[in-house]
N, C-alpha and C positions, 0 to 999 in steps of 0.2 A: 287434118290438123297441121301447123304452125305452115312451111314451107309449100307453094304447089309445087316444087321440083320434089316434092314428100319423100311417099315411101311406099316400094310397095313389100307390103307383108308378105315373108311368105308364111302360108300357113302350116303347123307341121304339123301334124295326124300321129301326136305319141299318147295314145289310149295311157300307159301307165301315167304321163307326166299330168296328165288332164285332172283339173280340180271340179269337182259339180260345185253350181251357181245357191241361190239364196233356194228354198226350199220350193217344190213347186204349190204349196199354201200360200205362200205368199211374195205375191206380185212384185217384181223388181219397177222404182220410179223411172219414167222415162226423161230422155234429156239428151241433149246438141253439144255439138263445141264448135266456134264460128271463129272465123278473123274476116279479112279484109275480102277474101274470096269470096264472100256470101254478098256482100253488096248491101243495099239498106234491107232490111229484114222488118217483115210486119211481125210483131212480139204479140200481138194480141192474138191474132189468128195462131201462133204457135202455143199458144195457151191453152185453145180454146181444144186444138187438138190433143190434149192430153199431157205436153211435154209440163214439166214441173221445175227441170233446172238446165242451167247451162253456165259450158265455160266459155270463155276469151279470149283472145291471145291478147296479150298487153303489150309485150317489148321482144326483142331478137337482140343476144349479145347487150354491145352496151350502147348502140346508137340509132336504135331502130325501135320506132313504138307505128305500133299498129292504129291507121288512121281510123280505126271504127270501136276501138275498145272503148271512148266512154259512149257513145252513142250506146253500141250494145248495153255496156253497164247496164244505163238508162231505162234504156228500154225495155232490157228483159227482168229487172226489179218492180217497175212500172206494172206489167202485165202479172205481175206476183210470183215468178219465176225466181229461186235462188243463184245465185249469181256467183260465179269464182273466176279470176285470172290465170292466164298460163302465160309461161318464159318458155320462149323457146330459146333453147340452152346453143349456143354456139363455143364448146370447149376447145382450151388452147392455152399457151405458155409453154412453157420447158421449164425441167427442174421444179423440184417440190415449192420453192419458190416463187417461180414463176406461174406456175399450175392454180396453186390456190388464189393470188392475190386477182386470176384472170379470174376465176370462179368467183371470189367475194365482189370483183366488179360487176358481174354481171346481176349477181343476186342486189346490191345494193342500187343499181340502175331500176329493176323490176321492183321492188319495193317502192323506190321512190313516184313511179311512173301510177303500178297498180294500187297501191295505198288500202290493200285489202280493210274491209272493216268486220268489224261486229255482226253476224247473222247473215253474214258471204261462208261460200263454199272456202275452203283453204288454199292457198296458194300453189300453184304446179309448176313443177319443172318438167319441160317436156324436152324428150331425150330420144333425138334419132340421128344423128351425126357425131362423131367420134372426134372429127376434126384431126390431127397428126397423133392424138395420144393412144399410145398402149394401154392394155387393159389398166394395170396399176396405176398410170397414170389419169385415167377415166375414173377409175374409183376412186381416187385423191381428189379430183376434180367435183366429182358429185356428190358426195360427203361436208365437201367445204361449202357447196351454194346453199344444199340443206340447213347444214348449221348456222351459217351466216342468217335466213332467213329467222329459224328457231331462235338464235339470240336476240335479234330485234323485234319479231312477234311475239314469242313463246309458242309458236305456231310450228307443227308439224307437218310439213306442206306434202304432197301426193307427190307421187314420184308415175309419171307418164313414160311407157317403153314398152315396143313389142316382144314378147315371150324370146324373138331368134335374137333381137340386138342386146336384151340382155343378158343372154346366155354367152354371146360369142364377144361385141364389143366388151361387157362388164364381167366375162368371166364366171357366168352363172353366181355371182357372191350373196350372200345373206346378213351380209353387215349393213346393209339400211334397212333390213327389214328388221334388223335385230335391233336396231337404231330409234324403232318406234314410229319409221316414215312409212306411211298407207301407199298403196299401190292402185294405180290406174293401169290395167292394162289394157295393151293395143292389141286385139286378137279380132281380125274378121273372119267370121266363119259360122254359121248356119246351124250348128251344134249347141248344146242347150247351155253348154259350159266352157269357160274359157281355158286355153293352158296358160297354168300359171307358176313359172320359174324362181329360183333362186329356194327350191324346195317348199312350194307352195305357198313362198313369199313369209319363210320363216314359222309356216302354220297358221299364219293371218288369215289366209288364201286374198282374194282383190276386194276393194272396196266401190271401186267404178270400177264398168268395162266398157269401152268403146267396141262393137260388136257389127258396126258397117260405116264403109267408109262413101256410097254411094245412096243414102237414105234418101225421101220424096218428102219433105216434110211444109203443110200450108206456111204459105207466108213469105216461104223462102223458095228465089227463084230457082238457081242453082243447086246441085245435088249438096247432103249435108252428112256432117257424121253422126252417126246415133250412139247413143250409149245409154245405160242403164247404172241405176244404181244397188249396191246388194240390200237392196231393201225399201220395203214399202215407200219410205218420205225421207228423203236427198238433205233435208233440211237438217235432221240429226247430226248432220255433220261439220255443219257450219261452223262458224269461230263463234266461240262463247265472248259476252263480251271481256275487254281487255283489262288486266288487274293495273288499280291506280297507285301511288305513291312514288315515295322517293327507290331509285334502283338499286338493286345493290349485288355485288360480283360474287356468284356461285363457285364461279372456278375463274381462274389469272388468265388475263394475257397471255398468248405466246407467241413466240417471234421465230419464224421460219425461214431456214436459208442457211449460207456458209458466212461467216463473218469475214470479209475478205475484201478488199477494194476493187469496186469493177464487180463484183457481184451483188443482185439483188436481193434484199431481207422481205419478206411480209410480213404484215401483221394477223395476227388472229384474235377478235377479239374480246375471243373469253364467254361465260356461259354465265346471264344475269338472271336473277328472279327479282322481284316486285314488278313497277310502274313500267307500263306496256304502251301502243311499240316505241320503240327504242330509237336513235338517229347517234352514232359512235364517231368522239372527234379524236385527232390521233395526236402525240406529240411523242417524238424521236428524243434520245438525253445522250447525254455523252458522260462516261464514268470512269473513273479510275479502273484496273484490269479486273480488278472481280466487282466491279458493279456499283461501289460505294464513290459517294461523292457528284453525283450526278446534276448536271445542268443542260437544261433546254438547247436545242440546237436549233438554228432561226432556220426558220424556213420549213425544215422537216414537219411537216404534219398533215402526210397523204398517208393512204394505209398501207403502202411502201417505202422502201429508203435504200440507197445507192451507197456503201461505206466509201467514203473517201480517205487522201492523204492524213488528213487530220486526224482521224477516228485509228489509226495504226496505233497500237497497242492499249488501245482503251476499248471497255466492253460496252457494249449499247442497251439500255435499255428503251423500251416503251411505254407510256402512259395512257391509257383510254379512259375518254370520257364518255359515260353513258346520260342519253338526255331524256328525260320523260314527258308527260305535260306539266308535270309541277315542279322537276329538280334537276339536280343531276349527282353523281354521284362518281370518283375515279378509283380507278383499280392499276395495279403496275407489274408487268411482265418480268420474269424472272431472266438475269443480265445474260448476254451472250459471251463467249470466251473471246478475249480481247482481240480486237479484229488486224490481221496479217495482210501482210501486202500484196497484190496480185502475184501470183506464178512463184511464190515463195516457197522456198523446201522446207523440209519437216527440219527444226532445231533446237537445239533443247535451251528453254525460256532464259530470257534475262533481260534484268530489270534495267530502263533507260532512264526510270525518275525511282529515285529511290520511296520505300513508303514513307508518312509522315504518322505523325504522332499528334491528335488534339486534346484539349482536354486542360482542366487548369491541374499541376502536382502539388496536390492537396490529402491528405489521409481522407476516404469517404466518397472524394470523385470522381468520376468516372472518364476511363478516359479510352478515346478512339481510335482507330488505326485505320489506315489506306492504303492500299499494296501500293501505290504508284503508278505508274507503264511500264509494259514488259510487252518485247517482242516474244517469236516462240509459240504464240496461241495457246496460252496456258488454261486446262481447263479445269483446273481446283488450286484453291489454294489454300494452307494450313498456318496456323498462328502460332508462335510461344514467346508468350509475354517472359522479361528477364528482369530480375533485378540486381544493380552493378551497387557500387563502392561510390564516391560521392566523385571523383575524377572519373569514372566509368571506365576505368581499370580493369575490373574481374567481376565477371558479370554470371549470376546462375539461376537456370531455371526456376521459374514460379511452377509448383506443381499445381497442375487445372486449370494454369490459365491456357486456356489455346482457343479462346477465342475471338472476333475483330475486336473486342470492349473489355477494359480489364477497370474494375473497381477499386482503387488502392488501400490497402489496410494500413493497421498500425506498423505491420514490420514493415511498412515501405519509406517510415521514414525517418529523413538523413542519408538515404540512397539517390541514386537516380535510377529509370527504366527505360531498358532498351531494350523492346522488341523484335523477332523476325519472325518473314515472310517467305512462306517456302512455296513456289508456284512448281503444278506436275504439269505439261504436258505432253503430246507424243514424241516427243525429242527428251521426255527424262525430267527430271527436277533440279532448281537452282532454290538457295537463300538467300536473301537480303537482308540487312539490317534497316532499322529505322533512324534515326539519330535520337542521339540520347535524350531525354528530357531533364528538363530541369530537378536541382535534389528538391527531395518530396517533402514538405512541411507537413510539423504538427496542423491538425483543425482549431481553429480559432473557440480556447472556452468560453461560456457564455457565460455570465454572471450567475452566482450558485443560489439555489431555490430550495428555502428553507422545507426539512421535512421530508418531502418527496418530490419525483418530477418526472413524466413520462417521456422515451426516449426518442428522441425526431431520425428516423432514416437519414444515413449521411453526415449526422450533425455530432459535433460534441457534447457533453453534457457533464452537470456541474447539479451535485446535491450535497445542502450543508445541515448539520443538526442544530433543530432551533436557536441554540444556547452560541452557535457557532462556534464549538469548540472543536472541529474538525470538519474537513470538507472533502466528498471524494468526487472524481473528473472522469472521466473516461473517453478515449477518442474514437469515431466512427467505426461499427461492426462490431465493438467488444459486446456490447448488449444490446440482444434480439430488436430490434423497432417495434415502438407500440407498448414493449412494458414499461413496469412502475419500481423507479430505484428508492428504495428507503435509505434513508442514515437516520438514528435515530440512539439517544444513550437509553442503553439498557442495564440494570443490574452493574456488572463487574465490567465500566467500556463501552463501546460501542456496539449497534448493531445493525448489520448492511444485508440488505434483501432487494428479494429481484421478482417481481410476480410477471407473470408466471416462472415459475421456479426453473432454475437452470443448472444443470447438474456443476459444470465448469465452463469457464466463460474462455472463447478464442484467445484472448487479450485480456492484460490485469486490468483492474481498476487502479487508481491510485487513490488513496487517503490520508490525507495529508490535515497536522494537527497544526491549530493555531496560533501555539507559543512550544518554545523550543523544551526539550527534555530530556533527560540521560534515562530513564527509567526502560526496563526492557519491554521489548513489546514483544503482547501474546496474540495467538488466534483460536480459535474455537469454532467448530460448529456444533456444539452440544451445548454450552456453557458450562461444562463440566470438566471435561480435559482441555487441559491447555497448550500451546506445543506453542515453543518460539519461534518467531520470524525471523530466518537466515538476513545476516548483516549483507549486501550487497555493493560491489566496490563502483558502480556504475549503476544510473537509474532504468536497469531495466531487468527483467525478472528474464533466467534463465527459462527455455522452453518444457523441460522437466520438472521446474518449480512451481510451485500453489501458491507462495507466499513468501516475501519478502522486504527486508527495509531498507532505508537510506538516509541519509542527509543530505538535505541539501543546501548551498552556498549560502543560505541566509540562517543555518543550523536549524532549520525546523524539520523534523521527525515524517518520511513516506510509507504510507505501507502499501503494496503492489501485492492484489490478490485476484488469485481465478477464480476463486470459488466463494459464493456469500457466507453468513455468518458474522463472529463476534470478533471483535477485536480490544484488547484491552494493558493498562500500562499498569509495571509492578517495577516495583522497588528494589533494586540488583538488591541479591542476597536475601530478602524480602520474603518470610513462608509462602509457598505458593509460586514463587520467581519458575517462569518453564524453561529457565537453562538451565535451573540447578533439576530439573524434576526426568525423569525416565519418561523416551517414549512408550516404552511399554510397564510391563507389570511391575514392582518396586522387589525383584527377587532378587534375598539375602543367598551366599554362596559363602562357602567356610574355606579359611587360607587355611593351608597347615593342615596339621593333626590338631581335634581336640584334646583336652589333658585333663587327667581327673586328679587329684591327688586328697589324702586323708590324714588331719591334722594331728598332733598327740593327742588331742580333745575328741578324736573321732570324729572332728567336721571333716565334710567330705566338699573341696572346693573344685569347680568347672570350669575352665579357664579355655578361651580361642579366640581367632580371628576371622571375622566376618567383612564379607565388602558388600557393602550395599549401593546399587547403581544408583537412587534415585534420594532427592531431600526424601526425608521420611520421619515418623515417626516409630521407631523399633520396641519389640514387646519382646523379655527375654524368660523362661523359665524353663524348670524340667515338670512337666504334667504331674497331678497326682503331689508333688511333693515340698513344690515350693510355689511361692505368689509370682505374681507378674512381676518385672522389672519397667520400666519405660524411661526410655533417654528420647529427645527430638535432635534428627539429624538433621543440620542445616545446609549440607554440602555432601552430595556421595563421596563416598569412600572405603577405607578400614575403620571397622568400627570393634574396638575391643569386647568382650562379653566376658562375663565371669558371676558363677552363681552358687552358691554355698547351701549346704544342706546338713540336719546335722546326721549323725552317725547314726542313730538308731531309727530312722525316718530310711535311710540308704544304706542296709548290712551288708555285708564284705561280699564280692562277686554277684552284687544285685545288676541285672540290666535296666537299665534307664534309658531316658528318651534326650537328648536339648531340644526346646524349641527357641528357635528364631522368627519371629515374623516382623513384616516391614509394613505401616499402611501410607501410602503417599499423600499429599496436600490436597489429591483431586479424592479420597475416596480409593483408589483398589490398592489392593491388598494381594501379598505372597509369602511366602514364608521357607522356612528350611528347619527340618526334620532329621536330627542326626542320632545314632544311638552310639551308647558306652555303656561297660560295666566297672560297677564303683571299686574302689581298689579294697 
């Protein structure tokens, strides 16, 4: 097979290493492997004689194709013989680099040459020369031709080698056998079974065995090699036909090598499923140092690339295009660490283009960042977006943003943003800043939508109640994308809902009324209790606050709220007004001592002072002895009490009760519980 300066095997006679053949019930298929040494071959008498399949050498390296492989082809499909191609593998390069991109030319030369089809035996690499490479380097080497073929067939091609070259050249390894690549081995030898290496070839044991190198076979003049298949009919193994459509990338690009000028990159390129086989076209980009930003570089679009002068402190990436019969489809390789000048020392990064800032400074936008160039060969880089003072002054972290893309919220505007860029490489980490961006504007309101209106990602929004007697706004992020804001008058005011319901919103809404008013404003989420809206000396609600108001320059009334619910206007001093009302329970609390005293008539009068927190309505008696009292409180405070009893209702040294109770404008209620005895 492939070379006549060949090979000679030698045979090793290791009883333990030895794998037994197909079962002796059933007959292994016979079959050839021919190149240019066999001369014209009559296929039909090889037929006639039993043989069933054969391979071919097709191509050597990447400039050598065997002048009888289509003839063969021909011929031996002709005669109904299954048919496969073999490469004979001529490995070579330096450097991982160099290694693979030698290895994907040769598999891509043989592909193009042997153009295996549909109900052909699989494609082989046939492997008896090492060429300069060391083991590692040989299993880098024959890994990549595999794969390369696998990407563009989806074809798992036979991997040809005698039991001693790959034990010794490949290091006895069992990574392509664990890889899913079938094994042909090269064993002559008179014994009923072949040995078969890399641990019985993963447990597979072989699928062909070439089993003489010095065969008699009609047809053919010259001696030929024989081989067998593990199994009755050879045909089994053939390439099913190939799956059609558009392609599309399993796993990315990758790009191998030192990023460095004067050093060679490869490409790798990537692992496709759908539309079979494949033809990979390549195009090189040039990017800012971590990868963003990228533009085509003329010329570059081999499955290699050279970093030049230019390419210093910018990272590279790759693009493949994968081509089918009906499409194509691209995928893009993950960036390489900004590429360093030949014979450069390890030093710690820095930036020679500062990063830049895209994006419009808009509340809702989004905006992007570019580290720049950076010498240093930086190989991460970490983000923290800032926001500054509107001269870009004093500048402080956004917590969470640290990444290339920051979104702008409502606190961002009236500020500017300035982010940095922290590149690590083996020389240590530096920061950069970016230059400021412009101060951030409000989002443009839209014209307000009577009733309800659901909320656009990014965008402002604007809902007003039918009547148009108030309108609320809100600027990008305050409320979820996709729900439904209500303004709507309810009952005592308005009412502002949000579906799906949100517990509290990042950012207030505003609501804002459409003629001006002194009246206090309340809020609610019950309709029950009411709690006043903090006066506000600036239009923006403290980060601790729920709820707040203002004026603004045209004197029309704001209310800035986190959370939905009611909103409603009352009349300072007004029953009900929630400045005059408690936030909590309306509990009465006695100043002073109570005082009892007993008239000359024997009335026995009750006299104190009470402070009630909240407007109220107060209920005053002693149980049991006398009626209720009722005064309404219009303003918390001191409230006097005083309650008369007479004399023989209260006999001298009786213990008694006072009650006070308080009920507020919303409904609750408390009270105070005091005793005395009557004098």
């Amino acid at each position: 097979m492939g070379s006549r300066v060949k090979k000679v095997v030698t045979v090793l006679v290791l009883a333990a290493a030895a794998v037994s053949g197909a079962s002796a019930a059933t007959p292994n298929a016979k079959g050839i492997d021919v190149s240019h040494w066999q001369g014209k071959i009559q296929w039909p008498r090889v037929a006639a004689a039993g043989y069933t399949f054969a391979f071919g050498k097709a191509t050597e390296s990447t400039t050598y194709t065997d002048p009888t492989y289509a003839t063969n082809r021909s011929g031996a499909e002709s005669a109904g013989l299954t048919f496969g191609a073999y490469h004979f593998g001529r490995p070579g390069g330096s450097g991982d680099a160099g290694i693979i991109a030698n290895a994907i030319a040769q598999a891509d030369y043989f592909l193009d040459v042997a153009q295996p089809q549909a109900g052909e035996l699989p494609p082989v690499l046939d492997l008896e020369t090492k060429g300069a490479l060391a083991v590692a380097g040989l299993q880098k080497w024959t890994r990549a031709w595999l794969d390369q073929v696998a990407a563009r067939t989806g074809v798992e091609a036979l991997v040809y080698a005698s039991p001693s070259f790959w034990k010794t050249a490949l290091g006895d390894t069992v990574d392509v056998a664990d890889a899913g690549y079938p094994l042909w081995i090269a064993h002559w030898t008179t014994n009923a079974s072949p040995i078969v290496p890399a641990e019985a070839w993963g447990g597979r044991n072989w699928t062909f065995w070439q089993h003489s190198s010095h065969g008699t076979v009609p047809g053919i003049t010259p001696q030929v090699d024989l081989d067998r298949f593990r199994g009755a009919d050879a045909s089994v193994a053939a390439i099913r036909g190939y799956p059609t459509g558009l392609p599309q990338a399993s796993a990315v690009p990758t790009i191998v090598g030192t990023a460095q000028t004067g050093k060679t990159l490869a490409a790798v390129p990537g692992a496709w499923v759908g539309g079979k086989p494949l033809v990979f076209a390549y195009q090189w980009q040039r990017c800012d140092a971590a990868g963003a930003g990228c533009v085509p570089i003329v010329g570059a679009t081999a499955e290699t690339y050279l970093p030049v002068t230019d390419d210093v402190g910018h990272a590279l990436i790759l693009a493949v295009t994968a081509q089918s019969a009906i499409g194509t489809a691209s995928a893009t390789s993950p960036a390489t660490p900004a590429v360093s000048s030949s014979g450069s020392t390890v030093t710690r990064p820095a930036a020679t283009s500062a990063p830049t800032v895209s994006g419009t400074p808009q509340a809702g936008q989004t905006l992007s960042l570019t580290v720049g160039l950076w010498t240093g060969s930086p190989t991460a880089f970490t983000y923290q977006w800032r926001r500054c003072s509107a001269v870009a002054t004093q500048c402080i972290a956004i917590v969470g943003a640290a990444s290339s893309t920051y979104t702008l919220t409502p606190d961002d505007i009236g500020a500017t943003i300035s982010p940095v860029v922290t590149a690590t490489g083996r020389g240590g980490s530096t920061s950069a800043p970016a230059q400021t961006t412009a101060t951030v504007a409000a989002a443009p309101v839209p014209a307000a939508v009577p009733g309800s209106a659901v909320v656009v990602a990014g965008a402002a929004g604007a809902v007003s109640t039918v009547d148009g007697s108030a309108t609320v706004t809100w600027q990008p992020g305050t409320v979820p994308a996709g729900s439904t804001v209500s303004l709507t008058t309810s009952g005592r005011g308005l009412s502002l809902s949000v579906s799906p319901t949100v517990a509290e919103l990042p950012w207030p809404v505003d609501i804002a009324y459409a003629t001006p008013t002194a009246d206090v404003v309340g809020t609610s989420t019950d309709n029950k209790v009411w709690h006043v809206a903090p006066h506000l000396l600036t239009p923006a609600l403290p980060v601790a606050q729920l709820t707040g108001t203002y004026v603004d320059g045209t004197g029309l009334t704001h209310v800035l709220l986190r959370t939905t619910g009611r909103v409603a206007l009352f009349v300072a001093g007004s029953w009900g007004d929630p400045s005059l009302v408690a936030a909590g329970l309306p509990k009465p609390r006695l100043l002073g001592t109570l005082h009892a005293k007993r008239l000359l008539n024997g009335v026995v009068v009750v006299t104190g002072r009470v402070r009630v927190p909240s407007q109220a309505l107060v209920l005053v008696n002693i149980p049991g002895k006398t009626s209720v009292k009722r005064s309404q409180v219009r303003r918390p405070g001191v409230v006097p009490v005083s309650v008369s009893v007479s004399g023989r209702r209260l006999p001298r040294g009786t213990a008694a009760t006072l009650r006070v109770a308080a009920r507020d404008p919303y409904g609750r209620s408390a009270e105070l519980v005091t005793r005395f005895r009557a004098p």
